[in-house]
PyMOL Python script that loads the backbone (N, CA, C, O; Angstrom):
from pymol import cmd

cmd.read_pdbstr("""\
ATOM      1  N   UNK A   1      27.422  -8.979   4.174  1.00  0.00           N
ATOM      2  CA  UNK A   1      26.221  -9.773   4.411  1.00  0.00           C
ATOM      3  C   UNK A   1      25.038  -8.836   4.597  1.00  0.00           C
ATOM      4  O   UNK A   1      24.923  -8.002   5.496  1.00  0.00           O
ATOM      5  N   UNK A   2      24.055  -9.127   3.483  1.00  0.00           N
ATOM      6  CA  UNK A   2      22.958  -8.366   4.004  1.00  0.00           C
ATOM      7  C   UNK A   2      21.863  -8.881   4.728  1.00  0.00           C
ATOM      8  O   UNK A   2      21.516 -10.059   4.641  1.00  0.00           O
ATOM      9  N   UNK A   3      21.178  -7.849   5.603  1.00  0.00           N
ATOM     10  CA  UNK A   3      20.017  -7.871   6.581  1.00  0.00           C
ATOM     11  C   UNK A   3      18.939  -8.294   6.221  1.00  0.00           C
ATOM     12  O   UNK A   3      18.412  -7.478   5.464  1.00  0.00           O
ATOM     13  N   UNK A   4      18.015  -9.636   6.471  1.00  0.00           N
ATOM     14  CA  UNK A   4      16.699  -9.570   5.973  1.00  0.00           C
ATOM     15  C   UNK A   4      16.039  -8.647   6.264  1.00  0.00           C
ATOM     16  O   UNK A   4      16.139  -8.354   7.455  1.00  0.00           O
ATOM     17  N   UNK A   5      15.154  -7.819   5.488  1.00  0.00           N
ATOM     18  CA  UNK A   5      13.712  -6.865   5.815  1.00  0.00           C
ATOM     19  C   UNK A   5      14.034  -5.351   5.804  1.00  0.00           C
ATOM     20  O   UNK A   5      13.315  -4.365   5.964  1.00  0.00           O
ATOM     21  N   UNK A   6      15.336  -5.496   5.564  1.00  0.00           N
ATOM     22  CA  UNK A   6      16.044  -3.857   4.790  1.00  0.00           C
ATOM     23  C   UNK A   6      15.458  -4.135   3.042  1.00  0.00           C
ATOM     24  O   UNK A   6      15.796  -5.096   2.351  1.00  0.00           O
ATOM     25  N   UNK A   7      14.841  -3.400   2.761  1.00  0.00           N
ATOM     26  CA  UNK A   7      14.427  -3.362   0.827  1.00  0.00           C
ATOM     27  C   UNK A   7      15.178  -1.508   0.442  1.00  0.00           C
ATOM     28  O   UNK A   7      14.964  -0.388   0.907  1.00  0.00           O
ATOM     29  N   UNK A   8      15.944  -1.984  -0.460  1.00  0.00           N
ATOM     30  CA  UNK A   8      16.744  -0.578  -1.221  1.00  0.00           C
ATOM     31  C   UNK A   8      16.103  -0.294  -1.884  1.00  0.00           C
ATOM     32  O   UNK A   8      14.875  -0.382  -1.873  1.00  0.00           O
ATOM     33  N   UNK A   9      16.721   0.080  -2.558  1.00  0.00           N
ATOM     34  CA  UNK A   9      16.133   0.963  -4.287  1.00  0.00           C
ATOM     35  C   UNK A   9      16.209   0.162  -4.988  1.00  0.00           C
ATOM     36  O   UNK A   9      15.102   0.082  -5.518  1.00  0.00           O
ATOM     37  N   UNK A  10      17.301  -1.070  -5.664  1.00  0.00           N
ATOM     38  CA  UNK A  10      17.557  -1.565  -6.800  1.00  0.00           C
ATOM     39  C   UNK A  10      15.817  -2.403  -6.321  1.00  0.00           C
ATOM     40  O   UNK A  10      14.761  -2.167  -6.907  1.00  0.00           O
ATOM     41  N   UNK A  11      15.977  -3.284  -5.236  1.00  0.00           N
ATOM     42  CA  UNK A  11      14.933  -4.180  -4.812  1.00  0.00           C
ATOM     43  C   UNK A  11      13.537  -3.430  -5.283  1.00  0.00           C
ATOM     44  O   UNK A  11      12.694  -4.068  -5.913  1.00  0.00           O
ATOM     45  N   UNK A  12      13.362  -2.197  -4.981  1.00  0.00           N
ATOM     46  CA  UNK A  12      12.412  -1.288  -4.897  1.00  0.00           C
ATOM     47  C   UNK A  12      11.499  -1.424  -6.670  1.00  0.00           C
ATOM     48  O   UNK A  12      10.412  -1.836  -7.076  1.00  0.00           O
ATOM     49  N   UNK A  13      12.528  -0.906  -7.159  1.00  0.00           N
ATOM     50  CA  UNK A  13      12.974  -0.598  -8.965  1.00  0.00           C
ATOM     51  C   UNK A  13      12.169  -2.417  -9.844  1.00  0.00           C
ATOM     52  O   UNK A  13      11.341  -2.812 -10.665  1.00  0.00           O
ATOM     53  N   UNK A  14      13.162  -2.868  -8.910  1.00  0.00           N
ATOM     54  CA  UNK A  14      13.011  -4.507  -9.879  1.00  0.00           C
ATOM     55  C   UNK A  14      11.377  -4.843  -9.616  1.00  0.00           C
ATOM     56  O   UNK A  14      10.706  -5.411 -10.477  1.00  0.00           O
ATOM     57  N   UNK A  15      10.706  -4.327  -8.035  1.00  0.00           N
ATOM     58  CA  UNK A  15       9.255  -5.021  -7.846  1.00  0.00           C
ATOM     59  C   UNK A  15       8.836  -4.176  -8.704  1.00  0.00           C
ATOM     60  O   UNK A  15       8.197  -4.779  -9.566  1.00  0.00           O
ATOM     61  N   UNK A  16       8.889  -2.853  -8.935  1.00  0.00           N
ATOM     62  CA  UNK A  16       8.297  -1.507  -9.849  1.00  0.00           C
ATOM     63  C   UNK A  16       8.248  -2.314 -11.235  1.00  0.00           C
ATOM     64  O   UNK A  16       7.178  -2.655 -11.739  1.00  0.00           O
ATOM     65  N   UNK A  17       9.309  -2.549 -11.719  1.00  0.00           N
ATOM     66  CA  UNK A  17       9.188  -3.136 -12.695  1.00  0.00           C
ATOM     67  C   UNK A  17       8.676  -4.352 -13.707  1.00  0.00           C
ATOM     68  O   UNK A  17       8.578  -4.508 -14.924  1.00  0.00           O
ATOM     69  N   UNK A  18       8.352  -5.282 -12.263  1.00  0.00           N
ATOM     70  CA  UNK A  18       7.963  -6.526 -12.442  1.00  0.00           C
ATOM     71  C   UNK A  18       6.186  -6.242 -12.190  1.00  0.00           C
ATOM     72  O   UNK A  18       5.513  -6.927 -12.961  1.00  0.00           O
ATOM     73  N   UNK A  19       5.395  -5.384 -11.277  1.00  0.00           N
ATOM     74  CA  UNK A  19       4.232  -5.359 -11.574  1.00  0.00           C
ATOM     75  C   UNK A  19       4.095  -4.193 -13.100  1.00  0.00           C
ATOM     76  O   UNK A  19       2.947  -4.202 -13.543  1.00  0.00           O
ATOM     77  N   UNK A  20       4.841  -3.479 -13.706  1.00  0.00           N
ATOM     78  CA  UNK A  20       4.706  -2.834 -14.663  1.00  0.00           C
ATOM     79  C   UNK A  20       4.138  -4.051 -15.646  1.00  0.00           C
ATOM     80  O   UNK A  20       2.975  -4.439 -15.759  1.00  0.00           O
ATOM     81  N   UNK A  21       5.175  -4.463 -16.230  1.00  0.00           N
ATOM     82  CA  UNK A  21       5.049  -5.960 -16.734  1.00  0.00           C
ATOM     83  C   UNK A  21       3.733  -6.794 -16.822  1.00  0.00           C
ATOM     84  O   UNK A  21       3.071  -7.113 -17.810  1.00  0.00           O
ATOM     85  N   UNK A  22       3.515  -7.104 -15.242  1.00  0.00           N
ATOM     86  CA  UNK A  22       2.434  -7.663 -15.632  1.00  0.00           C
ATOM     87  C   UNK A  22       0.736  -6.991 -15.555  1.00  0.00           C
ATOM     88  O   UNK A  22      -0.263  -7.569 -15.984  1.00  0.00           O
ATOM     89  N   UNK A  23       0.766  -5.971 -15.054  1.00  0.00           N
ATOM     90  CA  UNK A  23      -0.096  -5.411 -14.958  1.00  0.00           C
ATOM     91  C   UNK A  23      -0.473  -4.123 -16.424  1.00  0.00           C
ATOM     92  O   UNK A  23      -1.528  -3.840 -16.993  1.00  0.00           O
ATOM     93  N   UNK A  24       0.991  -3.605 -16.605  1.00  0.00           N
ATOM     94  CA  UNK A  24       0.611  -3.054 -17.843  1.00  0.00           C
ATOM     95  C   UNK A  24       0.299  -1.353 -17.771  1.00  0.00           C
ATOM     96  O   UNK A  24      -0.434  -1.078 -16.821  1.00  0.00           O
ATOM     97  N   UNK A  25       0.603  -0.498 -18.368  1.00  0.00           N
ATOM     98  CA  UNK A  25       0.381   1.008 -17.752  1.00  0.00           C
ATOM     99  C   UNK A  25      -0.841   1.530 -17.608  1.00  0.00           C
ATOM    100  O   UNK A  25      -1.088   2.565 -16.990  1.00  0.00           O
ATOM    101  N   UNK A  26      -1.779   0.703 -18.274  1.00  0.00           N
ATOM    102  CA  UNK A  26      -3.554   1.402 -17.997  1.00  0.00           C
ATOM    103  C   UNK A  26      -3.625   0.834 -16.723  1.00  0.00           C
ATOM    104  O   UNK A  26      -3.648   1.716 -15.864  1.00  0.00           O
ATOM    105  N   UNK A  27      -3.668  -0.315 -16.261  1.00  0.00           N
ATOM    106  CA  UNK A  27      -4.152  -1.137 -14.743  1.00  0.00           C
ATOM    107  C   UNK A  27      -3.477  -0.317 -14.114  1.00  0.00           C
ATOM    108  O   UNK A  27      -4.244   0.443 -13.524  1.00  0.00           O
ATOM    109  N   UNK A  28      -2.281  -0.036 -13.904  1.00  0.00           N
ATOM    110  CA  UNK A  28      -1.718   0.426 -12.407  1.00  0.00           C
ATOM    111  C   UNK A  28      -2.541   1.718 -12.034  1.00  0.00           C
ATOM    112  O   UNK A  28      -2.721   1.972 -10.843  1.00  0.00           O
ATOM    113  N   UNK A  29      -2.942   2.372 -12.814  1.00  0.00           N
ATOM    114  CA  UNK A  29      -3.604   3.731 -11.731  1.00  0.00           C
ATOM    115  C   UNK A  29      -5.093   3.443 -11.115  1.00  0.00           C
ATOM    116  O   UNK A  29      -5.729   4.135 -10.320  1.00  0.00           O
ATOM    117  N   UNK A  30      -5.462   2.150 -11.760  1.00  0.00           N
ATOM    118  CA  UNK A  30      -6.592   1.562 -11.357  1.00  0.00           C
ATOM    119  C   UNK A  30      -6.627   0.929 -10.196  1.00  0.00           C
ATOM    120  O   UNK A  30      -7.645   0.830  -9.511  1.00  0.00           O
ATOM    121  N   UNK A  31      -5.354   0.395  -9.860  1.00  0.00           N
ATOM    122  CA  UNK A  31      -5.073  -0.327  -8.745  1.00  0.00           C
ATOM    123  C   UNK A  31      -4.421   0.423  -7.680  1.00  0.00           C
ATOM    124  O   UNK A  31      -4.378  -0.019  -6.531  1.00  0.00           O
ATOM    125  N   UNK A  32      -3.800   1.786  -8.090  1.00  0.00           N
ATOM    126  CA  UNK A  32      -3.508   2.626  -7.248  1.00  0.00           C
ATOM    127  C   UNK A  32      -4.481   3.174  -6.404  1.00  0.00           C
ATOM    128  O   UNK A  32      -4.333   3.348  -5.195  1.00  0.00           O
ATOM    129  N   UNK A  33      -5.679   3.495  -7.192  1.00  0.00           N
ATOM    130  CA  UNK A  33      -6.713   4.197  -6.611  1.00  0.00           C
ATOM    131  C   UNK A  33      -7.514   3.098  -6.192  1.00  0.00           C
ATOM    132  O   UNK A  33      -8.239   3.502  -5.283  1.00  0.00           O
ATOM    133  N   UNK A  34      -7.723   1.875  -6.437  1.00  0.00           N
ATOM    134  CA  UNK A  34      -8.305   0.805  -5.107  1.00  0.00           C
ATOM    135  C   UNK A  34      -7.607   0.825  -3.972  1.00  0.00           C
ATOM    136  O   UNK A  34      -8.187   0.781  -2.887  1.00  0.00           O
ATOM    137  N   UNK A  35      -5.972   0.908  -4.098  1.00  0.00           N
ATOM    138  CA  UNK A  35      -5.316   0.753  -2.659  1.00  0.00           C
ATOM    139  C   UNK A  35      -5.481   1.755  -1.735  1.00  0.00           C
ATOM    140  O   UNK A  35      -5.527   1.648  -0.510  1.00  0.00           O
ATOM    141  N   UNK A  36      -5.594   3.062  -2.644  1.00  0.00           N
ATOM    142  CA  UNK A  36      -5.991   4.227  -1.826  1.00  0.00           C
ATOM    143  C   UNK A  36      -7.301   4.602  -1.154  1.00  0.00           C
ATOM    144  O   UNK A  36      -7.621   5.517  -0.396  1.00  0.00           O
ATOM    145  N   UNK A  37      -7.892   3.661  -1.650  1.00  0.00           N
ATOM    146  CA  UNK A  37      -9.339   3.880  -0.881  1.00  0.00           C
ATOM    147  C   UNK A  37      -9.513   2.701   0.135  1.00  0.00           C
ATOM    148  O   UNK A  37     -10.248   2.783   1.119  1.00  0.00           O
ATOM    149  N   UNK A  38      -8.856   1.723  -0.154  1.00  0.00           N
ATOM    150  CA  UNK A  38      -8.792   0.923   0.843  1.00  0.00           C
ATOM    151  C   UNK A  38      -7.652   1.684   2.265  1.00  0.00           C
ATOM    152  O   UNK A  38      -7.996   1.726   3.446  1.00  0.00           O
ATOM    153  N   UNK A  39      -6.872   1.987   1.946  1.00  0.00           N
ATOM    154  CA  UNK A  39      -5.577   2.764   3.230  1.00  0.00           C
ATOM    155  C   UNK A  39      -6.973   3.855   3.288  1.00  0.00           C
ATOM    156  O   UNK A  39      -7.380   3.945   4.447  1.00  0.00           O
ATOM    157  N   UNK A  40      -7.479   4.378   2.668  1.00  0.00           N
ATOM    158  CA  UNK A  40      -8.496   5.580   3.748  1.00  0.00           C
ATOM    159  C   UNK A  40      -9.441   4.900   4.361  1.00  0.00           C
ATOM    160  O   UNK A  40      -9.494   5.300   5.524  1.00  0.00           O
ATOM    161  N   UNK A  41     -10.404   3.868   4.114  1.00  0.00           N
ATOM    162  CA  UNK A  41     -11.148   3.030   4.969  1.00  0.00           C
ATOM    163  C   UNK A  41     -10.828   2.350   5.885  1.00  0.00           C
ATOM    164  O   UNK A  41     -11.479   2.230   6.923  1.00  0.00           O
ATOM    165  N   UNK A  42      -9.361   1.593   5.528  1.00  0.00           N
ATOM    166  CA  UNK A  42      -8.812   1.792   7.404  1.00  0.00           C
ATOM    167  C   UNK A  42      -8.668   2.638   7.896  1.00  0.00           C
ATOM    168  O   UNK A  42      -8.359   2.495   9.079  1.00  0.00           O
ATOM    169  N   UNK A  43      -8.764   3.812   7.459  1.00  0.00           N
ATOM    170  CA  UNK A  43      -8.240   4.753   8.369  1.00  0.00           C
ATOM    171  C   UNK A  43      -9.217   4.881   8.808  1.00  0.00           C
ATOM    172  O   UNK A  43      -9.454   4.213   9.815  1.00  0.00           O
ATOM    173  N   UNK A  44      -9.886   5.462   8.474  1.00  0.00           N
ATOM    174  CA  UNK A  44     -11.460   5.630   9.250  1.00  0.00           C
ATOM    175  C   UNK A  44     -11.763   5.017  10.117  1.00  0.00           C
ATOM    176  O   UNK A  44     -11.957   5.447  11.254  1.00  0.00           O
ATOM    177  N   UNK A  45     -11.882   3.677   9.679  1.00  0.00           N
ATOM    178  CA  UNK A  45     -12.182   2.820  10.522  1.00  0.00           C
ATOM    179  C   UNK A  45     -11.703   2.512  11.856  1.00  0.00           C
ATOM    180  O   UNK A  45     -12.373   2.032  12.770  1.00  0.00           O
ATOM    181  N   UNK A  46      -9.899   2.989  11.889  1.00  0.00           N
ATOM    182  CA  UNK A  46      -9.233   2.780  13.273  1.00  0.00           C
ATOM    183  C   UNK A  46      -9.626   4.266  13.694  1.00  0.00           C
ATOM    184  O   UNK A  46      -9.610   4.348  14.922  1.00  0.00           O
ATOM    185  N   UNK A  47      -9.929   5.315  13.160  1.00  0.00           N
ATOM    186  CA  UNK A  47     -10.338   6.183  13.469  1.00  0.00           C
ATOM    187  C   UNK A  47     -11.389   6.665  14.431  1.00  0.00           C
ATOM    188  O   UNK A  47     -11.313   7.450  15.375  1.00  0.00           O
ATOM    189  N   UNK A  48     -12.704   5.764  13.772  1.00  0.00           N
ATOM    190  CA  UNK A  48     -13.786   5.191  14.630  1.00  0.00           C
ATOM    191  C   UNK A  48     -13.855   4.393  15.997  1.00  0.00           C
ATOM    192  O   UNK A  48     -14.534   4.610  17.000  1.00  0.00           O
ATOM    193  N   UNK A  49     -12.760   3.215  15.659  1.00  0.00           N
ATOM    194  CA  UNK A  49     -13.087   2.902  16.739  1.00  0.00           C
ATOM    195  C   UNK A  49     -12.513   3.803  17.816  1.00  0.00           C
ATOM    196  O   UNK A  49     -13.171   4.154  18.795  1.00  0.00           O
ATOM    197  N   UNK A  50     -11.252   4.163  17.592  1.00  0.00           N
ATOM    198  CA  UNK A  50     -10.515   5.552  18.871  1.00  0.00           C
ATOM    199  C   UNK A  50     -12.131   6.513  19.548  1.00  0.00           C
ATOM    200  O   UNK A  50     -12.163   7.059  20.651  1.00  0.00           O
ATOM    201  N   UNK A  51     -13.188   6.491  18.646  1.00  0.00           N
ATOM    202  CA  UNK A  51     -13.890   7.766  18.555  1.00  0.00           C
ATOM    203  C   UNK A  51     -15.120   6.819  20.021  1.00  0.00           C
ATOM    204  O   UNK A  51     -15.722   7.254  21.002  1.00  0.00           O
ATOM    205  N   UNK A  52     -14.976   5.502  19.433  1.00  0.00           N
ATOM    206  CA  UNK A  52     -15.948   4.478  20.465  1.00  0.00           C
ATOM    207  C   UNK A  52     -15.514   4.338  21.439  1.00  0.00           C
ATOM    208  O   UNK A  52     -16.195   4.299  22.464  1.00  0.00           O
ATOM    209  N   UNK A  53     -13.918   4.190  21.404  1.00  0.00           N
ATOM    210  CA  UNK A  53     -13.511   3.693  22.780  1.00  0.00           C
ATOM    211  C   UNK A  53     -13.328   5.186  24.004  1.00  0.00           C
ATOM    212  O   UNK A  53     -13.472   5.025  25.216  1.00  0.00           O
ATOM    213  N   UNK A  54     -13.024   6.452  23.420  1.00  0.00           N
ATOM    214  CA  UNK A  54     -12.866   7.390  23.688  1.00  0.00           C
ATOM    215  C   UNK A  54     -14.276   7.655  25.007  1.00  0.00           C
ATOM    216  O   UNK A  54     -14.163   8.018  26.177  1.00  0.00           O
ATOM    217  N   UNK A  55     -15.837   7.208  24.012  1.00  0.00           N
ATOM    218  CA  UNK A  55     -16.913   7.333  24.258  1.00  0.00           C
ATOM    219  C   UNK A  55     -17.282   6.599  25.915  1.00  0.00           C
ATOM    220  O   UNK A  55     -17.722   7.135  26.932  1.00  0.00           O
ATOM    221  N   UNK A  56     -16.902   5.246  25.648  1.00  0.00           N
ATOM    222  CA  UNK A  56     -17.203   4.176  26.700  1.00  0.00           C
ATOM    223  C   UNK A  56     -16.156   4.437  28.058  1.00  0.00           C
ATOM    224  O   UNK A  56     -16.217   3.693  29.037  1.00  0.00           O
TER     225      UNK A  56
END
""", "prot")
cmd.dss("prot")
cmd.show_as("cartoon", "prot")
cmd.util.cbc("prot")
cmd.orient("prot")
């Protein structure tokens, strides 16, 4: 019996494969580099506030 909210490899592979599909090999590095600038603007951002609350 498997565990909900454990994801393997095959699971891993099949989502890999299924946005390949629909997204297509030019989009994905396009969308890679939106996600990545979005994960650095949170960062910052929780960054900031540590930097406000630090302040007060």
């Amino acid at each position: 019996m498997q565990t909900l909210g454990f994801i393997g490899v095959p699971e891993i592979l099949i989502i890999l494969l299924i946005v390949l599909l629909l997204f297509g090999g030019r989009k994905i590095p396009e969308l890679m580099r939106g996600l990545g600038k979005g994960v650095r603007e949170y960062k910052d951002a929780v960054e900031e506030d540590k930097d406000t609350e630090k302040e007060a």
